[in-house]
Backbone as numpy.savetxt, mean C-alpha at the origin, in Angstrom:
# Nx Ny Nz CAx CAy CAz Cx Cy Cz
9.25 1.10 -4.81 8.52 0.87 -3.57 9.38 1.30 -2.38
8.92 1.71 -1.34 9.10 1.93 -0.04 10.04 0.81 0.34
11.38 0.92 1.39 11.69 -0.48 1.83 10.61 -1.30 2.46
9.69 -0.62 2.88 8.66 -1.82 3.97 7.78 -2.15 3.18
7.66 -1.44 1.68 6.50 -2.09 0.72 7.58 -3.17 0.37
8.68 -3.05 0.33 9.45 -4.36 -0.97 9.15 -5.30 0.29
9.46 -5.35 1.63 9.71 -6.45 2.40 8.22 -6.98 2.38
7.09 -6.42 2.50 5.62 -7.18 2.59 5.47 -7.85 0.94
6.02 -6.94 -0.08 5.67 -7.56 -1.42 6.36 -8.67 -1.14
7.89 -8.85 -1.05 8.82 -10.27 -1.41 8.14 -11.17 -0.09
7.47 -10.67 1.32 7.34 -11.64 2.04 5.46 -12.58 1.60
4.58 -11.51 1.36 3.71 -11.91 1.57 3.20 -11.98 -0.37
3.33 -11.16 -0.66 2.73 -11.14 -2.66 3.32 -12.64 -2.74
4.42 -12.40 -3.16 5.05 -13.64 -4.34 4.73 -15.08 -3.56
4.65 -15.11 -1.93 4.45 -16.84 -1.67 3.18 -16.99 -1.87
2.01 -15.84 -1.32 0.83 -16.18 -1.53 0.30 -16.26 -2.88
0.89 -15.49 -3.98 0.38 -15.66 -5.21 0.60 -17.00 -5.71
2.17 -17.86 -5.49 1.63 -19.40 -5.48 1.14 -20.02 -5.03
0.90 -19.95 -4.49 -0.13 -20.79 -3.13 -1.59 -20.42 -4.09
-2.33 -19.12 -3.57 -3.38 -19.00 -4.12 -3.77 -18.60 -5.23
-2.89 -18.35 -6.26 -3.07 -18.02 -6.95 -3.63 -16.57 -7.63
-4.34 -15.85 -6.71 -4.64 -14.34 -6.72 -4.34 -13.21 -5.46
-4.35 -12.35 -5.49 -4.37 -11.82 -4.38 -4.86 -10.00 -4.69
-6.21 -10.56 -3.68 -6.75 -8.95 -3.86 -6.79 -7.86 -2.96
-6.19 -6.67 -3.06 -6.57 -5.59 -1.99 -5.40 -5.66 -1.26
-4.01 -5.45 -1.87 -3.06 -5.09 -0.99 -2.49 -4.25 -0.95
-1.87 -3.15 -0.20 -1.75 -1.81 -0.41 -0.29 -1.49 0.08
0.48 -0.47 -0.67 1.60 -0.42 -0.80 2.05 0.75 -1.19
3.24 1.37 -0.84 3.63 2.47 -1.01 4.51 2.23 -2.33
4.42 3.20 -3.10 5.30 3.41 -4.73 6.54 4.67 -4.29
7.19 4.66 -4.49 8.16 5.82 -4.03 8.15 7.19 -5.36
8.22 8.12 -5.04 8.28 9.20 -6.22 8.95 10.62 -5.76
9.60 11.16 -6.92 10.04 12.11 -6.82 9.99 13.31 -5.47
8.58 14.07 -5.33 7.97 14.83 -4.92 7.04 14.08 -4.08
6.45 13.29 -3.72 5.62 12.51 -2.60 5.66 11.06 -3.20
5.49 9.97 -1.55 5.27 8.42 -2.08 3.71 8.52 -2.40
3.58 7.42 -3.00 2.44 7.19 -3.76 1.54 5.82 -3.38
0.62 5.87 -2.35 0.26 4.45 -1.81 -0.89 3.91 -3.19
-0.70 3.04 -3.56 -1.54 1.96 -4.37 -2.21 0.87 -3.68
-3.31 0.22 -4.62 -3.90 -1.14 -4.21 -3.40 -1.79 -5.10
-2.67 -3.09 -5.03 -2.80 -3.88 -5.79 -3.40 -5.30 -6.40
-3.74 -5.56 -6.87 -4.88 -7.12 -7.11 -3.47 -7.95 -8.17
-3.17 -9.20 -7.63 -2.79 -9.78 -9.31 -3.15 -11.18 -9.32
-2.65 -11.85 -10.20 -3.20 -13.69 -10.21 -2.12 -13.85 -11.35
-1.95 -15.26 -11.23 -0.90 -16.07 -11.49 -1.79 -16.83 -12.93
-1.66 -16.45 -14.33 -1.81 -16.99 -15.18 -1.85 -18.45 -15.53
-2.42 -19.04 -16.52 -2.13 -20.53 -16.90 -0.61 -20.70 -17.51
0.18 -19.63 -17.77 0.91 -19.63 -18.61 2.37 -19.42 -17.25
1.94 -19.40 -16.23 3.19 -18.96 -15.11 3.99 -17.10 -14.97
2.91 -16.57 -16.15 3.44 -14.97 -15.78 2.06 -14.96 -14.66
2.90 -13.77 -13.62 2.00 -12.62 -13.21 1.44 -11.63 -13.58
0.16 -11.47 -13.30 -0.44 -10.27 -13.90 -0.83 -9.44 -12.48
-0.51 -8.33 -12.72 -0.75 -7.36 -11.78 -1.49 -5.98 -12.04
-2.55 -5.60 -11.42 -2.84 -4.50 -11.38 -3.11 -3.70 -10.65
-2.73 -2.09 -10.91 -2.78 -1.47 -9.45 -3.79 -0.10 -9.83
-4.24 0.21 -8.85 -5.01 1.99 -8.93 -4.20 2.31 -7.49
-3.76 3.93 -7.98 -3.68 4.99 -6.95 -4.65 5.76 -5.77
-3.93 5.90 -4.77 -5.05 5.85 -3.81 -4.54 6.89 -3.12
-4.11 8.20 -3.61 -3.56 9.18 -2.56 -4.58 10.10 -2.03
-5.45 9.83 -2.13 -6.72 10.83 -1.12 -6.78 9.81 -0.26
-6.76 8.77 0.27 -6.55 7.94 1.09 -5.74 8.41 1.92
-4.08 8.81 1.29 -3.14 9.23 2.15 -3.39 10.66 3.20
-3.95 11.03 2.01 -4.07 13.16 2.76 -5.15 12.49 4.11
-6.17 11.81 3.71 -7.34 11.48 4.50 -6.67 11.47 6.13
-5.56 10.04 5.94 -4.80 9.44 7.19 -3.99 10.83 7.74
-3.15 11.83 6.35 -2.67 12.33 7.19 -3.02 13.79 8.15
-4.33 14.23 7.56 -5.21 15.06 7.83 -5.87 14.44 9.55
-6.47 13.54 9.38 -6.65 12.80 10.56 -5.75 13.08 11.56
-4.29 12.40 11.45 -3.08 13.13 12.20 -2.78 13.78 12.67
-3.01 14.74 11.77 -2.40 16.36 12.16 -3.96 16.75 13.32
-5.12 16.11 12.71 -6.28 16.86 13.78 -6.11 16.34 15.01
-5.20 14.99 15.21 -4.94 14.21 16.33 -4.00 15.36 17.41
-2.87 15.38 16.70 -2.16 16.24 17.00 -2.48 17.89 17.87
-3.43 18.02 16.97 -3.81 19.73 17.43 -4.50 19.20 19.01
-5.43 17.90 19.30 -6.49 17.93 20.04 -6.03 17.43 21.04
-4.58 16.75 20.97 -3.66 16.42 21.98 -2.85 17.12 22.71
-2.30 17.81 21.54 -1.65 19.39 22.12 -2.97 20.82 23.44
-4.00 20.38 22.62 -4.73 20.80 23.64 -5.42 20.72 24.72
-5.28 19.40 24.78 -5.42 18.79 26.13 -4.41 19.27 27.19
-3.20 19.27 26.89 -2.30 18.97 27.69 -1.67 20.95 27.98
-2.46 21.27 27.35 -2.16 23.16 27.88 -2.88 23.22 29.00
């Protein structure tokens, strides 16, 4: 993970998963080789005291935000010519 994914996982995942016991729809960067990798993750806290976690990949999400950006960029730059 990203340093700012570990600090939201250790601040906000692990207290709220005791507390509530599940937690759905939180999104987080995975770190990788060649590009980071943002995920959702859902998990819940078993009868047994493991966590279960599951995640899906969400990088058309990313291009989406950073496509957005870059069109930000161009329409700002042209304002200001």
């Amino acid at each position: 993970m990203t340093l700012a994914s570990r600090v939201y996982f250790q601040s906000f995942f692990l207290p709220n998963i005791n507390l509530k016991r599940n937690i759905a729809e939180m999104y987080v960067t995975l770190r990788a080789v060649k590009e980071d990798l943002p995920i959702v993750l859902n998990g819940q806290l078993l009868e047994n005291g493991e966590i279960e976690i599951y995640f899906i990949a969400v990088p058309t999400r990313e291009r989406y935000v950073r496509k957005i950006n870059e069109e930000r960029e161009v329409l700002i730059a042209q304002r200001n010519m």
